[in-house]
C-alpha positions as CSV (number, residue, x, y, z in Angstrom):
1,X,0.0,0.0,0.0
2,X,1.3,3.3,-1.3
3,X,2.7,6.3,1.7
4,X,-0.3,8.5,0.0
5,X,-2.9,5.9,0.7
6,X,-2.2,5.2,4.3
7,X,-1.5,8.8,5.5
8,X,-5.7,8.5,5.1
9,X,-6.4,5.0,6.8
10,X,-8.4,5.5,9.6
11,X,-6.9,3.6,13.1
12,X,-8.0,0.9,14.4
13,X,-11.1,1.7,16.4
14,X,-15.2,0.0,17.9
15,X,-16.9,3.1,18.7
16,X,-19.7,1.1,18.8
17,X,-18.0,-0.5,21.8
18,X,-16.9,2.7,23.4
19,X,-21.1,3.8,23.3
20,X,-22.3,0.4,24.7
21,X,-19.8,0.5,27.8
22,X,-20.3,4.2,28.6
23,X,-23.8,3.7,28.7
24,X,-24.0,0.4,30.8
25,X,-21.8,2.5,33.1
26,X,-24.1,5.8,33.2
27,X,-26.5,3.7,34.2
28,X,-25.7,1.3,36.5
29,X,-22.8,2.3,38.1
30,X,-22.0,-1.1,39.5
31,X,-20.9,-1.9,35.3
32,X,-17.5,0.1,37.1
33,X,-16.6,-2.7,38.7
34,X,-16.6,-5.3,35.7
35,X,-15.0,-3.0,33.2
36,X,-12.3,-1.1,35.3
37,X,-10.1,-4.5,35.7
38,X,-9.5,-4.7,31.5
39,X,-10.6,-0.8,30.7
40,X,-8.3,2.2,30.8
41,X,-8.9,5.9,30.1
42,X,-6.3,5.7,27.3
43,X,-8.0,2.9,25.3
44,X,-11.0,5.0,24.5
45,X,-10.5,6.2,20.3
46,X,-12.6,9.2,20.7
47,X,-11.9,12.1,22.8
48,X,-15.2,13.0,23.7
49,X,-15.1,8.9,25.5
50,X,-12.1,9.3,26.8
51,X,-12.9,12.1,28.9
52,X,-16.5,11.0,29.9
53,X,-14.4,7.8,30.8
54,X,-11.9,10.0,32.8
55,X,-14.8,11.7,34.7
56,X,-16.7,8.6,35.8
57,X,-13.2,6.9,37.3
58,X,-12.6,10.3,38.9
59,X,-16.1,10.4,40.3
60,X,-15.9,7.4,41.5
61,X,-12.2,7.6,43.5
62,X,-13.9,10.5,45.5
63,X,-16.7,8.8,46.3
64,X,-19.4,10.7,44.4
65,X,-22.5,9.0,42.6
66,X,-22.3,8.4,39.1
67,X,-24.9,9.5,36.5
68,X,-25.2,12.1,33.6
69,X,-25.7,15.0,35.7
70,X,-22.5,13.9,37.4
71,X,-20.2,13.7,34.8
72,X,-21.6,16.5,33.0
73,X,-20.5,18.5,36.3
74,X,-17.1,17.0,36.2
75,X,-16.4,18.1,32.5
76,X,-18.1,21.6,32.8
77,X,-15.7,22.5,35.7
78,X,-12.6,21.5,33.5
79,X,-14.5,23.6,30.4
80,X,-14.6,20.3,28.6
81,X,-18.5,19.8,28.7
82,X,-18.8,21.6,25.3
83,X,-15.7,20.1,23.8
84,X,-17.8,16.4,23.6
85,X,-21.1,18.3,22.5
86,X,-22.6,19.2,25.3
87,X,-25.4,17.1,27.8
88,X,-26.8,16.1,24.5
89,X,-23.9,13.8,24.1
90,X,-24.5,12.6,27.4
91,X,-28.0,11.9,26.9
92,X,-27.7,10.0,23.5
93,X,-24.8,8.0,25.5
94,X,-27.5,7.0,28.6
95,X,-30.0,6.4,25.5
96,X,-28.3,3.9,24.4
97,X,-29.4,0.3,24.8
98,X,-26.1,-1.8,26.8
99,X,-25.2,-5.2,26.6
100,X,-25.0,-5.9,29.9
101,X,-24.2,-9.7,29.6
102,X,-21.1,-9.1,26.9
103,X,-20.2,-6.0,28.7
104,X,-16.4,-7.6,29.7
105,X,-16.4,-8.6,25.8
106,X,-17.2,-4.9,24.8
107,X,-14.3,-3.7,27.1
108,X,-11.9,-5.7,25.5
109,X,-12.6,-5.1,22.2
110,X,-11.5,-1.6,23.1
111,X,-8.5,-2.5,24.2
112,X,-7.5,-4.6,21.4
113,X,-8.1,-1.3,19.0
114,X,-6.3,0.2,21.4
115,X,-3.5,-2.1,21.5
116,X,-3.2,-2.3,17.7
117,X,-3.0,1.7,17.4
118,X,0.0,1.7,19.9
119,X,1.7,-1.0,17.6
120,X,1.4,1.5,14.4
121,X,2.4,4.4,16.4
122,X,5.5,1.9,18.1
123,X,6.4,1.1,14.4
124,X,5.9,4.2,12.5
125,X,8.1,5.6,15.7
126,X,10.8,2.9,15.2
127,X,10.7,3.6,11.5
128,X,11.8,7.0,11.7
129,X,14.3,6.4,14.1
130,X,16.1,3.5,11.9
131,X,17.5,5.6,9.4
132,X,19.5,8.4,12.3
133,X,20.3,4.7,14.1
134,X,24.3,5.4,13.5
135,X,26.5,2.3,14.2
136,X,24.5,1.0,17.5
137,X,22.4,-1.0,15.2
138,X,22.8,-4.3,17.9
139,X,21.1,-1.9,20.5
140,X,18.7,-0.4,18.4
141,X,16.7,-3.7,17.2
142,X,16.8,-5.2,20.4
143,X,15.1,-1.9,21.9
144,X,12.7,-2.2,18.7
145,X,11.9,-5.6,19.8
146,X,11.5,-5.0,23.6
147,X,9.2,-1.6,22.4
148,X,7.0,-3.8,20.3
149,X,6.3,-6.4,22.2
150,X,5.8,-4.6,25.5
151,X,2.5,-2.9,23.2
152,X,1.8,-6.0,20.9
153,X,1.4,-8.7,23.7
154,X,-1.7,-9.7,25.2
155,X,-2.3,-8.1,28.4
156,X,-6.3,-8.9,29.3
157,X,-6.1,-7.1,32.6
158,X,-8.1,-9.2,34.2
159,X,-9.2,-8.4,38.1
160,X,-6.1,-9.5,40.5
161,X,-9.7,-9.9,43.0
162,X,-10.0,-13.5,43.7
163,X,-12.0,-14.9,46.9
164,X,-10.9,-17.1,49.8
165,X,-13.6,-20.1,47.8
166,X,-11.7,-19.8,44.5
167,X,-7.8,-20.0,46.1
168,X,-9.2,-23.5,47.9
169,X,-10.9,-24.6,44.7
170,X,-7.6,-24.0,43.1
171,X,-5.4,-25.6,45.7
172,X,-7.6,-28.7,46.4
173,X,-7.4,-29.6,42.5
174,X,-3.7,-29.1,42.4
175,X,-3.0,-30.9,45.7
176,X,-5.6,-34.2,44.1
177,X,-3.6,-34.0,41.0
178,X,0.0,-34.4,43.5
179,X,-1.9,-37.0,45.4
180,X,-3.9,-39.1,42.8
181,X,-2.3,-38.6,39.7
182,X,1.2,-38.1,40.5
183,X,1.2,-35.1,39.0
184,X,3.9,-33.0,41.4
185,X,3.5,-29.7,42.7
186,X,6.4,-28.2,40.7
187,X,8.9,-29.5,37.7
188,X,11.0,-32.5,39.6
189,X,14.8,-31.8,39.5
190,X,15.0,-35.2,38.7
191,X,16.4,-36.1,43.0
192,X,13.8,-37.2,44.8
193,X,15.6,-36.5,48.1
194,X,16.2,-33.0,47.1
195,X,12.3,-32.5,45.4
196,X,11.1,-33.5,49.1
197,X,13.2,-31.0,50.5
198,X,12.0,-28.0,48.1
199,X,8.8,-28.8,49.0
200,X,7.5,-30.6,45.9
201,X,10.1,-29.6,43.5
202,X,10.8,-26.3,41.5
203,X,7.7,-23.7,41.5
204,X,7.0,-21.4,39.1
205,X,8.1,-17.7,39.8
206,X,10.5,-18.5,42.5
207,X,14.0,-18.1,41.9
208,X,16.7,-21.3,42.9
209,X,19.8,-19.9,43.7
210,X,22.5,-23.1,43.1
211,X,26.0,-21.8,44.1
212,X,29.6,-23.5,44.4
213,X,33.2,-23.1,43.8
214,X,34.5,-24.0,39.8
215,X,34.1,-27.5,39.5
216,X,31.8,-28.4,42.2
217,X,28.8,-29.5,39.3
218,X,26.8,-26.6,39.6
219,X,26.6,-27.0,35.3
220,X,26.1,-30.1,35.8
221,X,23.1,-30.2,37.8
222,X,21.8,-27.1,35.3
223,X,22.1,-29.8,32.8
224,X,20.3,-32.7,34.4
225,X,18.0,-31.1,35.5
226,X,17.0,-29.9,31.9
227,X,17.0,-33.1,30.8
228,X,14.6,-34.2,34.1
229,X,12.5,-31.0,32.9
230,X,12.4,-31.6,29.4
231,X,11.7,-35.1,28.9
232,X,9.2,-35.6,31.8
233,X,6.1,-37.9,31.1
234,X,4.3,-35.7,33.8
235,X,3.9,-33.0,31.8
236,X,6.6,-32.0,29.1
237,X,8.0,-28.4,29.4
238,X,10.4,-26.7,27.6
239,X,14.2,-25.3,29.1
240,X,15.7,-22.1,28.3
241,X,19.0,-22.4,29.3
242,X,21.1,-18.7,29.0
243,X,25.2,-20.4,28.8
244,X,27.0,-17.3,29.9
245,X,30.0,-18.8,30.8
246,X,30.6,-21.7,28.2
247,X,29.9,-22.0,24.3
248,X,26.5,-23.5,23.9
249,X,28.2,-26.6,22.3
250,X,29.9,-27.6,25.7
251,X,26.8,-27.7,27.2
252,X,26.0,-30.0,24.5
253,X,28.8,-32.0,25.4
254,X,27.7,-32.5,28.8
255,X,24.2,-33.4,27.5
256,X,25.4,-36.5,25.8
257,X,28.5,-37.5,28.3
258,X,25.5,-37.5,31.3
259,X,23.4,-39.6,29.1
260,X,25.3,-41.8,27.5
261,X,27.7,-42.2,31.1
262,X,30.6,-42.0,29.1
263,X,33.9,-40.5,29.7
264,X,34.3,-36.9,28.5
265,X,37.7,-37.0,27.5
266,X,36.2,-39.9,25.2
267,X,33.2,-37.0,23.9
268,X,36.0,-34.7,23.1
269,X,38.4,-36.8,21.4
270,X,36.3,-38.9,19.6
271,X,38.5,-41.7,20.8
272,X,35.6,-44.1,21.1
273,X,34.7,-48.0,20.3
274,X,32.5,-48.8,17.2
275,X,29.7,-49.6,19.7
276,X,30.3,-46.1,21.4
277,X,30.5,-44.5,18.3
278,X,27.3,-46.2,16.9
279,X,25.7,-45.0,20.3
280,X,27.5,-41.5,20.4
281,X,25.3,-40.4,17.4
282,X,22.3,-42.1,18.4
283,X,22.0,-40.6,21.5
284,X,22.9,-37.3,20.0
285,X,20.8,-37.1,17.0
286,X,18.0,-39.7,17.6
287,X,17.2,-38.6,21.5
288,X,18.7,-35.1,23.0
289,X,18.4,-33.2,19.4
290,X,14.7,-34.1,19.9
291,X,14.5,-32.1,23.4
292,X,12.8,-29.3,23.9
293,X,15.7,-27.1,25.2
294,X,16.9,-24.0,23.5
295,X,20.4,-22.1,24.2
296,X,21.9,-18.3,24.5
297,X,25.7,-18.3,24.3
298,X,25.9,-15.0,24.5
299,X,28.6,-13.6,26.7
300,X,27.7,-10.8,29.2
301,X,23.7,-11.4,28.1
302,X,21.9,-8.3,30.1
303,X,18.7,-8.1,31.4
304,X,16.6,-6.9,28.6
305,X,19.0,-8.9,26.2
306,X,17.6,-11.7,28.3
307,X,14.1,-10.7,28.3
308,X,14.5,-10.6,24.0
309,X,16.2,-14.0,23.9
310,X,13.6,-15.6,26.4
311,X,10.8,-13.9,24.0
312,X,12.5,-15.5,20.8
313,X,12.9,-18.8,22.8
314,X,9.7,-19.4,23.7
315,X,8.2,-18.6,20.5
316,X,10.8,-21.1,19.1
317,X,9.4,-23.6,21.7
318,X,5.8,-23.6,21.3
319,X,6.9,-23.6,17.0
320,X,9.0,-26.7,17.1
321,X,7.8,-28.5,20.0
322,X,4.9,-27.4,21.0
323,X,5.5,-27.1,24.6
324,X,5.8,-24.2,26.9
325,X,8.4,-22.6,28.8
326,X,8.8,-24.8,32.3
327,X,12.2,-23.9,33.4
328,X,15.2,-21.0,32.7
329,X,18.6,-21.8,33.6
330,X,21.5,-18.8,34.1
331,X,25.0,-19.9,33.9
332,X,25.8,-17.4,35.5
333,X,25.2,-14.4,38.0
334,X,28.4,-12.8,38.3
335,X,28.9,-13.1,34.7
336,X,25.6,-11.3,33.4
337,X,25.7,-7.8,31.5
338,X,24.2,-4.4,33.2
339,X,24.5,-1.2,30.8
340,X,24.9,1.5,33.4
341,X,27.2,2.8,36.3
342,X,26.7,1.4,39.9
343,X,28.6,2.5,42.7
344,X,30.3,-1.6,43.3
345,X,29.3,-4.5,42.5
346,X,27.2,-5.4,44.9
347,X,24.6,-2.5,43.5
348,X,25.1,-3.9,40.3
349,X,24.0,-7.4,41.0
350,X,21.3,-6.5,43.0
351,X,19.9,-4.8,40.5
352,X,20.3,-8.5,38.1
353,X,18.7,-10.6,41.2
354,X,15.7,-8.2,41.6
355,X,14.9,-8.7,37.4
356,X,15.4,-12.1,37.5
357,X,13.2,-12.4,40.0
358,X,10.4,-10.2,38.3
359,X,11.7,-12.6,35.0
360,X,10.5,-15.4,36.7
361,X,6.9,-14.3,37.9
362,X,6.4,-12.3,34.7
363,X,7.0,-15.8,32.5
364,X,5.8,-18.0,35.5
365,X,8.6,-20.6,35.4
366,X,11.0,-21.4,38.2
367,X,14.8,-19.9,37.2
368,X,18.0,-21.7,38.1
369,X,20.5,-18.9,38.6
370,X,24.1,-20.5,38.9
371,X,26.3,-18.4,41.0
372,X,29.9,-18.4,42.4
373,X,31.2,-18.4,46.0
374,X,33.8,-16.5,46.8
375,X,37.5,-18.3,48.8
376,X,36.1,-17.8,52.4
377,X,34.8,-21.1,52.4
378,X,38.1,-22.5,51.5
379,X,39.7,-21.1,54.5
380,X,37.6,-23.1,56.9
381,X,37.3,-26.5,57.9
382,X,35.3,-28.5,55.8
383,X,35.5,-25.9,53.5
384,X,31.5,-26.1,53.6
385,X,29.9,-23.0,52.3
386,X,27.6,-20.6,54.1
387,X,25.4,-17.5,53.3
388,X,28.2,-15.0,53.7
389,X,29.8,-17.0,50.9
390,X,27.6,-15.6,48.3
391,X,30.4,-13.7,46.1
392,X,29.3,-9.8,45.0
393,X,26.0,-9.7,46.8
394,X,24.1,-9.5,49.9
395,X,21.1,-9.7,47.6
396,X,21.0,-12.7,46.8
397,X,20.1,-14.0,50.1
398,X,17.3,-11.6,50.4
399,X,15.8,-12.1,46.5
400,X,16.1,-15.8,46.3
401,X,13.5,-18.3,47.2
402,X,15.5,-21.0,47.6
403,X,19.8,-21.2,47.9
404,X,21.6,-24.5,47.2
405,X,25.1,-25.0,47.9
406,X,27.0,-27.3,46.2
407,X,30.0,-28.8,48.1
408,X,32.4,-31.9,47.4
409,X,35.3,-32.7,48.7
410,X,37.2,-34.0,46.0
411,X,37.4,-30.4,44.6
412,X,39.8,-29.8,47.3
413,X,41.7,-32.6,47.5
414,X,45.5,-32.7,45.9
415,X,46.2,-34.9,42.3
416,X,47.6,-37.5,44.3
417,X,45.4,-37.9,47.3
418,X,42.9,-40.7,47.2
419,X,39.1,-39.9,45.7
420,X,35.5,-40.5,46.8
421,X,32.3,-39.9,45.0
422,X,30.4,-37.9,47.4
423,X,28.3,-34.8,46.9
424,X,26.4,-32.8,49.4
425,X,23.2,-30.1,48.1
426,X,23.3,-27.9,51.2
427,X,19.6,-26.3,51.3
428,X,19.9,-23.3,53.5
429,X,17.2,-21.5,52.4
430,X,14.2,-22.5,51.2
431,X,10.5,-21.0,51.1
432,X,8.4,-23.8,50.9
433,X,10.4,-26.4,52.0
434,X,13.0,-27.8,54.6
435,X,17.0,-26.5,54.7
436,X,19.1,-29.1,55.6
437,X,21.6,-31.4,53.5
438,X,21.3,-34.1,50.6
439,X,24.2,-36.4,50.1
440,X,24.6,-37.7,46.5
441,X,27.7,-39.0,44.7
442,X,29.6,-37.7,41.8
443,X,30.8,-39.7,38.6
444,X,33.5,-36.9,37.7
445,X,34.4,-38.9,34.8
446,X,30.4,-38.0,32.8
447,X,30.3,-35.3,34.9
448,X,27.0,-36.5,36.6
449,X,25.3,-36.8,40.1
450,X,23.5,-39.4,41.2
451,X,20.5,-39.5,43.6
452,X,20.9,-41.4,47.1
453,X,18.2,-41.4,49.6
454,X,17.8,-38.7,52.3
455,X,19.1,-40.4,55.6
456,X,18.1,-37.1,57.5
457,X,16.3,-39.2,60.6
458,X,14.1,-36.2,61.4
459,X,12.7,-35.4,58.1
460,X,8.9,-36.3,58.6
461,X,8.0,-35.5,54.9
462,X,10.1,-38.4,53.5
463,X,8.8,-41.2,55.6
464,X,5.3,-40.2,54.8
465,X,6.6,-40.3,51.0
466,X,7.8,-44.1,51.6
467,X,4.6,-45.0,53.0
468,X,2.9,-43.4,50.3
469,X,5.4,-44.9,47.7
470,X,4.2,-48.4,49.1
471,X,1.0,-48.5,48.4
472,X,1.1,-46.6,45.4
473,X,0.8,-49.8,43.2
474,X,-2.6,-50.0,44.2
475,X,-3.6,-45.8,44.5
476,X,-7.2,-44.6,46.0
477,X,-9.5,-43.6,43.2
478,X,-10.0,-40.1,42.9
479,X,-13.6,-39.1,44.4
């Protein structure tokens, strides 16, 4: 379509809409209530609506009735009564017959006029600006991106208002899908001791804080617990997994090394047996390539490059697997991007924790945030980590819903001292659940944990799981 033709296209608009919800409202002010939740002044096309809107949500703040003669009194002391044509206006307005049953329908065809006039003003806007864009062109069409999707995407606005009878409707239906149909009450990390102790596994908009020295397994458990995420026969989800640290195709590597249990060295060699071989590129390209897992390599990611990338991910998710988004993993903290100047470090990854945290309630998907510890755990015996071990942030202990600590204590051992397998997942926070430790072992070799029962004596939870577990073969019928 020619520049000439468009300049006269008129925007997207439903006056018919506008009438039929002004007009419920006018005269029954309780239609207020139903429409505010979706409805804003700024939707409204025509001016004359958008200020007889304006007037009826002022009126009703303070406290005063609302009704023609109302309104009409609101505009007249701001001199806009005239401006929308008067009381007549007002009258053929209250004249009008409403839908009352489709009024929430009305509403939000408003906004979805509205909504598609603020895309052609975001990309007539972003127009103009690409051809002054200069050399940042990298900042520019992520900005673009972000700009149109904050105006393109569906926000219904729906009312936050829920009573107490809903919430238990909703929480008996998910706790009689836990208990009858094994369905668990978040995405399993693939340890059972561990999903006891988080309370039912990983929630969605909570942020799991996993932190260690290098070489403790913290990618490690990222990566299995992808795989446990991905290829559930609960419900299938898809990962996200931002590789901040390492090229995307090491975390590859790991993928197939944990699966097939075979010796990395072997994985990046290629020194392998025909039978290896033959089941090297099996597993690779006839089982993991068909997981729904998608990867960002890209080093110093920021927030809002993170936002974009989790956008573009789960769009690619829902295209080529036809799952949604169930988990995002962050390899890691200290490594992430933040345009701006902070006064130390400990400002600047605040600000990170507190997004990710908003990243993970505004996507509603649990987020793995890898993070590193500083030395002061190595200067201790045991060398077990604590809280105050948390390198670059006091914030992280405050944002985080749950903080893991991985500790083994092979990593500290000398070439020539002797080796065990074991693993501990120190749990000292966690909303929801229970602190305390999980022993595992290690197979350094695949780089892969492996789950051992919780012998924590005094954890109530798991003995009522083994009782459950034994008479799960023959489960109560759901009533």
């Amino acid at each position: 379509m020619s520049q000439v033709s468009e300049a006269f296209l008129i925007p997207p608009n439903d006056l018919d809409s506008e009438g039929i919800v002004l007009a419920a409202i006018l005269l029954d002010s309780e239609a207020l209530d139903r429409v505010q939740p979706i409805l804003k002044t700024q939707d409204f096309y025509s001016d004359a609506n958008r200020w007889v809107y304006e007037a009826i949500t002022s009126s009703s703040a303070s406290g005063k009735p609302i009704d023609a003669v109302a309104v009409a009194g609101w505009l007249r002391d701001r001199d806009r009564l005239d401006q929308i044509g008067g009381t007549p206006y007002l009258a053929q307005l209250t004249a009008t017959t409403p839908f009352y049953l489709r009024l929430e329908e009305h509403a939000r065809r408003i906004v979805d006029k509205s909504r598609l006039r603020k895309v052609i003003s975001e990309a007539r806007a972003i127009t103009a600006e690409a051809y002054t864009v200069g050399d940042q062109v990298s900042e520019f069409v992520q900005s673009a991106e972000s700009r149109l999707f904050a105006v393109a995407e569906d926000l219904s606005r729906a009312s936050t208002l829920r009573s107490l009878r809903e919430v238990m409707v909703e929480c008996v239906k998910d706790t009689t899908d836990a208990r009858y149909n094994r369905i668990p009450a978040g995405a399993s990390t693939g340890f059972r001791a561990l999903d006891r102790r988080l309370g039912g596994g990983l929630k969605p908009g909570r942020m799991y804080v996993c932190a260690g020295r290098p070489g403790s397994g913290k990618t490690s458990f990222l990566t299995q617990v992808s795989k446990t995420v991905a290829t559930s026969n609960a419900e299938k989800r898809g990962v996200f997994i931002a590789s901040i640290e390492m090229p995307s195709k090491q975390i590859g590597d790991r993928f197939i090394t944990q699966e097939m249990a075979i010796d990395s060295r072997c994985v990046e060699s290629g020194i392998m047996t025909r039978a290896q071989w033959s089941q090297y590129l099996n597993t690779a390209e006839k089982q993991i390539a068909k997981w729904p897992i998608v990867m960002d390599d890209f080093p110093s990611l920021s927030i809002s490059e993170l936002r974009s990338s989790l956008r573009r991910g789960t769009r690619e998710l829902e295209r080529l697997h036809r799952v949604k988004l169930g988990l995002i993993g962050i390899d890691y903290l200290q490594l992430m991007g933040s345009p701006g100047r902070f006064q130390n470090e400990n400002d600047r990854l605040s600000q990170i924790t507190a997004s990710i945290v908003g990243i993970s309630k505004e996507f509603s998907v649990p987020v793995m945030l890898l993070s590193q510890l500083n030395r002061d755990c190595e200067k201790r015996d045991g060398k077990r980590p604590v809280m105050s071990d948390l390198r670059g942030s006091g914030s992280i202990e405050q944002d985080a819903h749950t903080i893991i600590f991985f500790h083994r204590d092979d990593v500290y051992r000398k070439s020539d001292e002797s080796k065990d397998r074991s693993a501990e997942f120190i749990v000292s926070k966690c909303r929801g659940g229970r602190t305390g430790t999980v022993r595992l072992s290690y197979l350094e070799y695949c780089t892969k944990f492996i789950d051992e029962p919780d012998d924590d004596p005094a954890d109530q939870y798991a003995k009522i799981c083994e009782e459950f577990d034994s008479f799960v073969d023959e489960p109560e019928r759901a009533p």
